[in-house]
N, C-alpha and C positions, 0 to 999 in steps of 0.2 A: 393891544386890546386891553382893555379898561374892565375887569371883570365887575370890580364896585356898582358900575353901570347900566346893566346885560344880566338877566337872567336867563338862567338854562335855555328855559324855552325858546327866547328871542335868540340867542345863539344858535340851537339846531334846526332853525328857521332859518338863521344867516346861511349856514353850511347848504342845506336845502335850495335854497335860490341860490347859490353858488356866487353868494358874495363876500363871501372868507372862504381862507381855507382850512382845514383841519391844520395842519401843519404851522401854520403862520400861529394861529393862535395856541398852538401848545409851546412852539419856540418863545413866544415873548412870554410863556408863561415861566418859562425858568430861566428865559434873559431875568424877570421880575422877580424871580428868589435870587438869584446872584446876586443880585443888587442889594435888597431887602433882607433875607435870609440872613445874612451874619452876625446881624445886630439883635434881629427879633427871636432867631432861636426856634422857629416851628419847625421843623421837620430835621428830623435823626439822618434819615437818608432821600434820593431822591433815585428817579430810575428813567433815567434824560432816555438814556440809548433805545427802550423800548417801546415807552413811549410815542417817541417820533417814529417809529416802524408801526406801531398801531395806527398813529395819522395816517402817515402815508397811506397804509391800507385800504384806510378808512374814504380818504382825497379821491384816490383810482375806483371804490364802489361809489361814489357820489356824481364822478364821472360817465361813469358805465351805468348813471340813471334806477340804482340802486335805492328802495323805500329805506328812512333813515329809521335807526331806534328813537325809544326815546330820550333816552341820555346820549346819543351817539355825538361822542368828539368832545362830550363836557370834561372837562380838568378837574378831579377830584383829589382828597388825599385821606388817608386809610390810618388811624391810629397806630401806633409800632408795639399794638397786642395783640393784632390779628393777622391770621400766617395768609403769606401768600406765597407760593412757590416756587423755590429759585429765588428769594430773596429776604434778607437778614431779617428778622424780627428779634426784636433787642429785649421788648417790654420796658425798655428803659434803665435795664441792670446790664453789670458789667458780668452777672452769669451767663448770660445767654448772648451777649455782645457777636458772639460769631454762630451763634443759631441760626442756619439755615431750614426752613421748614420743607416738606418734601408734598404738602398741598396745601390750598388756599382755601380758606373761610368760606362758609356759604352765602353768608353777606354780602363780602367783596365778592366773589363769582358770580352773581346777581345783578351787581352794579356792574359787572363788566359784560353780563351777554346784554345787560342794556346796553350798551354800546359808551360809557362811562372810560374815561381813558383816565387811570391811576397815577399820578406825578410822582409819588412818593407819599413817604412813613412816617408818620407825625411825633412830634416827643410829648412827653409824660411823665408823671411822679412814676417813681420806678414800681414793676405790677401795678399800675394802677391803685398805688395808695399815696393820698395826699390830696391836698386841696389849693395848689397853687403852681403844680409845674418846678417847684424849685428841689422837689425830692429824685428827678432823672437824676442817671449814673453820669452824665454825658456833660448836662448846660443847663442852666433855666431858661425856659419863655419868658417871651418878655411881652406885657398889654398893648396891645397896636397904638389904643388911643395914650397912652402913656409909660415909654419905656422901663421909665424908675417904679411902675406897677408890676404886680403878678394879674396873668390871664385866667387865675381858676386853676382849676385841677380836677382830676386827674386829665385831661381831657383837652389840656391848655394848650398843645400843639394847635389839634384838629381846628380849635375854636378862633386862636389869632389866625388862621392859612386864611379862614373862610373871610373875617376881620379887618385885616390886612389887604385884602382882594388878591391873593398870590393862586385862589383855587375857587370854583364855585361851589363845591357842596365837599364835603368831611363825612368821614365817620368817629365817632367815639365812641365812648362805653359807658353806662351810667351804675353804678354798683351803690352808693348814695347819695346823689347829686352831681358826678365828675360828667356830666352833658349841659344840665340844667344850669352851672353855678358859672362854669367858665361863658356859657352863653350870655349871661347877665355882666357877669365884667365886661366881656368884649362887645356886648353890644347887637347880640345877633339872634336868631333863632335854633332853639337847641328842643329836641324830642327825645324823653325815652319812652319806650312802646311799654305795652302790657307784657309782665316776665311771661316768657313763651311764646310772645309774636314776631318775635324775629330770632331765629335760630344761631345759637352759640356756638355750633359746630368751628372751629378754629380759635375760637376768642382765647385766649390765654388764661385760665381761670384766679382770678380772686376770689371771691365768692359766690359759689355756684346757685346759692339758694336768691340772690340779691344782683348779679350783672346780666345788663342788657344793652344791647348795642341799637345805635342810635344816629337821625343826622343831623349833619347843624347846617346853616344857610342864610341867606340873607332874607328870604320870605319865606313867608307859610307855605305857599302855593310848592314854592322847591322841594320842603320839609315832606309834603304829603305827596310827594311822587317820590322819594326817594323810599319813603315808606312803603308805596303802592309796590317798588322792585324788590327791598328786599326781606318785606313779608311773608310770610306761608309756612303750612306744614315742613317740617324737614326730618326723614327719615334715622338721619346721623345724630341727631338730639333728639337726646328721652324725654326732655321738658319743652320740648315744641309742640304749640296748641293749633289740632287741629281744628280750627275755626276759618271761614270763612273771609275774604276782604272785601269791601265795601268799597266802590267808587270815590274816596275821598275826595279826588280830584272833581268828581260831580258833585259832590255835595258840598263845596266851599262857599256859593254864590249864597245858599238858602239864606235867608235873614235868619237871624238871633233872638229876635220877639218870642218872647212867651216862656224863655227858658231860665229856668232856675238857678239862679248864684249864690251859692253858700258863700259866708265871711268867717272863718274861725276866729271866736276870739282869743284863742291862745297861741295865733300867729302873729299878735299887735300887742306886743310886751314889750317889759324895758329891756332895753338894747337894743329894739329894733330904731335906726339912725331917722334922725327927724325928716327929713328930705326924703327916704324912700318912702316912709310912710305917705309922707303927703301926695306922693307923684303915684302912688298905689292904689289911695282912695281915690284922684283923680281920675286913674283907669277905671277903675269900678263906677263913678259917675257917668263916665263914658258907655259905658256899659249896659248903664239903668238907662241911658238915651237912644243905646240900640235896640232899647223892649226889652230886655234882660229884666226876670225879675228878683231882686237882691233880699237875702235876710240871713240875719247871724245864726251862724252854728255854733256847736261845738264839737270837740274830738277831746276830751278828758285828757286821754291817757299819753296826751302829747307831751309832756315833762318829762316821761323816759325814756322819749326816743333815743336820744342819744346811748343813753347807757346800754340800751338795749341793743341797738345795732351794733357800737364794738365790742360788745361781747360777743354777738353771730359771727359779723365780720371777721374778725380776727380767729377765730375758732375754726369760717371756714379754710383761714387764708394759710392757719399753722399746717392742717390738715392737706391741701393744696399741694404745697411749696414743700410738703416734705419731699417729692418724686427730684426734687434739685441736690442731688446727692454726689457728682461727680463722674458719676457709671454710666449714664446713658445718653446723655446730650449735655451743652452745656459748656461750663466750664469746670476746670479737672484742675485741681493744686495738691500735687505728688507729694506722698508723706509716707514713714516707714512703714506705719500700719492701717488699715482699711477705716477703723476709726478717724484714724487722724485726719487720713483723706477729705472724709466727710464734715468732719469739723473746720480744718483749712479752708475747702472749698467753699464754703459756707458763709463764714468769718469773713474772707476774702470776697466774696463774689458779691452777695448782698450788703445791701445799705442801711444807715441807722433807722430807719422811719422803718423798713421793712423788715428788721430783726425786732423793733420793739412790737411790730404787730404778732410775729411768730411770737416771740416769750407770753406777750396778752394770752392769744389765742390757747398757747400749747397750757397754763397756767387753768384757763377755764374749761379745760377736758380732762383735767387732770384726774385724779383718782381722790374722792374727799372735795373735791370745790364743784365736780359737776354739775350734780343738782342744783349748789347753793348760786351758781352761776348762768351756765350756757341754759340748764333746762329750766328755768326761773323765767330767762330772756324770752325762752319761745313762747313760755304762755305770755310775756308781757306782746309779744310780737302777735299773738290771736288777738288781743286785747283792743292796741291798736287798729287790727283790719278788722274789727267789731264798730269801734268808733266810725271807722269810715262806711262799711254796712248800713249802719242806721242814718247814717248822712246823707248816703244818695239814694236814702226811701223819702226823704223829703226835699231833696236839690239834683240839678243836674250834674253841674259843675262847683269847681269849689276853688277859688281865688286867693291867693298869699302873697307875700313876695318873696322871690326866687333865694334872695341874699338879706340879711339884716343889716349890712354896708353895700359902698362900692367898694370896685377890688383896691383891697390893702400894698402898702409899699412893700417890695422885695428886699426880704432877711425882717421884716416885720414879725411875723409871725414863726419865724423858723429855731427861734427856742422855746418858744412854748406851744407844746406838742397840744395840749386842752383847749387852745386858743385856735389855732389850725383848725380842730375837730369840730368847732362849734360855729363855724362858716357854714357848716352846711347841715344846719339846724334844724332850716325850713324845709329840706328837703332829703332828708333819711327817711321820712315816713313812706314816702309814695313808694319807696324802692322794699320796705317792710312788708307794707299790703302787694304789693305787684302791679301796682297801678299806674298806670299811664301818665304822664305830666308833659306840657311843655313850659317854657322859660321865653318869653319875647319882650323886646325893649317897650318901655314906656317912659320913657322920658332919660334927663340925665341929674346928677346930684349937683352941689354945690360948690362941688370939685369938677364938673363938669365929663364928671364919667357917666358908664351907663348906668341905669337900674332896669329889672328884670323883673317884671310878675307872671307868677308862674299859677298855670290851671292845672287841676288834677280831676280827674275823670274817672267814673267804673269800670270795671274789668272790661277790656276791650272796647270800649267806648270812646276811641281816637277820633271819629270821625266830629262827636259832638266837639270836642278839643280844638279840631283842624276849624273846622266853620267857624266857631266863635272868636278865634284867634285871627283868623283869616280876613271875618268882620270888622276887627280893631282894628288892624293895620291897616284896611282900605280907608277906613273913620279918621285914621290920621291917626291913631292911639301910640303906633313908634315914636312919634315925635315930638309928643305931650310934654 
């Protein structure tokens, strides 16, 4: 089975008329990571044996004339920061490398009473810090369409599985672009929701005020059912918004005439690479052809994004990752005294990229730098979700691009830590304000990778996102 080819839908339609089988099609799915898998580096772990017993299950209810889900029998693959129970969740460090959780995520639980059958755990910058896949404990990913590439980060498993064709639909995390960015490298469709519309219950915290989990896919249409399951209130997270969901999946067809396109122009600066620019405006002409009606914005306070996020980030990630001490889960390196422990463990267990975020973070709570720092950031972080306020009192949506390159060569960027950080430029803002974005291909560069433009939408405002997006890629706009 040729996943590349087949989406969800047409598959639990195949299974339905009883012209594959659940079984058949999840076996050639990890005959296809055998194969594939060694080289590309996506997935930490897989979970062959249970898998096939959920087929099977699944085969004999399909038999016995059973109404199917709607994910029922899809091959999906689950980030390795979200717990699922009974089975290893790493986050991509060699702390937690034998961390078994004792339950599973509300998200995954959701994709699985859809009837969603989980292949395995995708790899990652270790916690979910990094923009390339090259900071896991474990390996790097490697870009489907170009090995000697990175696929993004943090996220870069999820995003080549989907990529690759080795799975239909992923989950990852989006904390400042690690959904949006790797979607752009590899070529595919990546979603983070509005913070609070998809519950974190399980997520493994980075920063709690900034991650949201999220799916990637090959269409929109995928994107917005995977949204549509795991959606909603959730009793287990304090910051889960109870708002209502919208038939996304109904509202994909509506046309795009008449709706508002903001153009920041402090997203079309130098650095951003000549080739995505031009394949950017391209989409956006496409766009003004859908009835889209286009006119530049601005958002000011966009020049300090950056600073402003790893100062949060990292402040909440020191704050976080203190609870990795040796004593309770984890990994434990024996020293004479309880101090030492902690320090050993520590030292040992965590990786460079994620001890330089602890020292940032522990530095900007300090005693004397706090004001001058973290509480500085957050007004600049109102500031920000001010500019976008006044934005979408005059636009519906608001159009960028995802990446100011395609993805960069591997060990390119992995000594300089500022250069990493500013990949994902265009995309700290939305996860600032809480706001919603996707990342879909629009063409490729010069090099012949992808490029990625990415919409950003008001609070809870997915649905305009899903349509308009949904619009493009029927228009041809992927392939631009």
């Amino acid at each position: 089975m040729n996943l590349k080819t087949i989406t969800s839908d047409a598959l639990v339609e195949k299974y339905r008329n009883q012209e594959i089988a659940v079984q058949e099609v999840i076996e050639s799915v990890f005959d296809q990571i055998d194969r594939v898998d060694p080289d590309l580096g996506a997935f930490i772990h897989t979970r062959r044996d249970a898998a096939m017993e959920e087929a099977r299950v699944l085969d004999e209810c399909i038999a016995n004339g059973q109404t199917l889900l709607s994910l029922a029998g899809v091959p999906v693959a689950v980030k390795d920061n979200m717990n699922m129970r009974g089975i290893r969740t790493t986050c991509g460090s060699k702390i937690l490398e034998e961390y078994v959780p004792s339950y599973t995520s509300t998200a995954v639980e959701r994709l699985q009473h859809a009837g969603a059958i989980v292949v395995g755990k995708t790899n990652l910058d270790e916690f979910a810090m990094g923009s390339s896949t090259e900071n896991s404990a474990f390996f790097p990913t490697r870009n489907p369409h170009d090995h000697d590439r990175v696929p993004g980060g943090s996220s870069g498993g999820s995003a080549a599985a989907v990529a690759a064709g080795l799975v239909s639909l992923s989950l990852g995390s989006d904390t400042g672009g690690s959904i949006r960015q790797p979607a752009s490298f590899c070529g595919v469709v990546g979603v983070k929701p509005t913070y609070g519309r998809v519950s974190r219950y399980g997520l493994v915290a980075f920063a709690s005020s900034l991650d949201q989990i999220g799916p990637f896919s090959r269409t929109v249409r995928e994107s917005a059912q995977v949204l549509q399951t795991i959606c909603g209130f959730d009793p287990n997270d304090s910051t889960s918004a109870e708002v209502g969901i919208e038939d996304w999946l109904g509202l994909l067809d509506q046309p795009a005439k008449g709706l508002r396109i903001g153009i920041p122009k402090e997203y079309f600066v130098d650095g951003l690479d000549e080739t995505v620019n031009s394949k950017v405006e391209a989409a956006v002409a496409k766009l003004e052809g859908l009835g889209c009606e286009v006119e530049q914005i601005s958002l000011p306070h966009t020049e300090y994004a950056v600073a402003t996020y790893y100062l949060i980030a990292t402040a909440e990630a020191s704050s976080n990752l203190a609870r990795y001490d040796g004593v309770r889960y984890g990994l434990r390196v024996e020293a004479d005294t309880l101090q030492g422990m902690y320090s050993q463990t520590r030292m040992l267990g965590f990786g460079s990229e994620v001890k330089r975020r602890i020292l940032l973070g522990t530095f900007a709570l300090s005693t004397g730098y706090y004001d001058a720092y973290y509480l500085k950031a957050q007004k600049v972080r109102t500031l920000i979700l001010r500019d976008f306020q006044s934005a979408f009192e005059k636009v519906d949506l608001i159009v960028t691009p995802t990446c100011p390159t395609t993805a960069f060569k591997l060990g390119e960027k992995t000594d300089d830590p500022l250069s990493m950080y500013l990949s994902d430029i265009f995309t700290l803002t939305c996860n600032l304000a809480g706001l919603p974005g996707i990342s879909m291909p629009c063409g490729k560069g010069s090099d012949g990778m992808p490029i990625g433009m990415q919409l950003l939408g008001n609070h809870f405002e997915e649905g305009k996102l899903l349509r308009v997006a949904h619009q493009f890629e029927q228009a041809g706009g992927f392939d631009s």
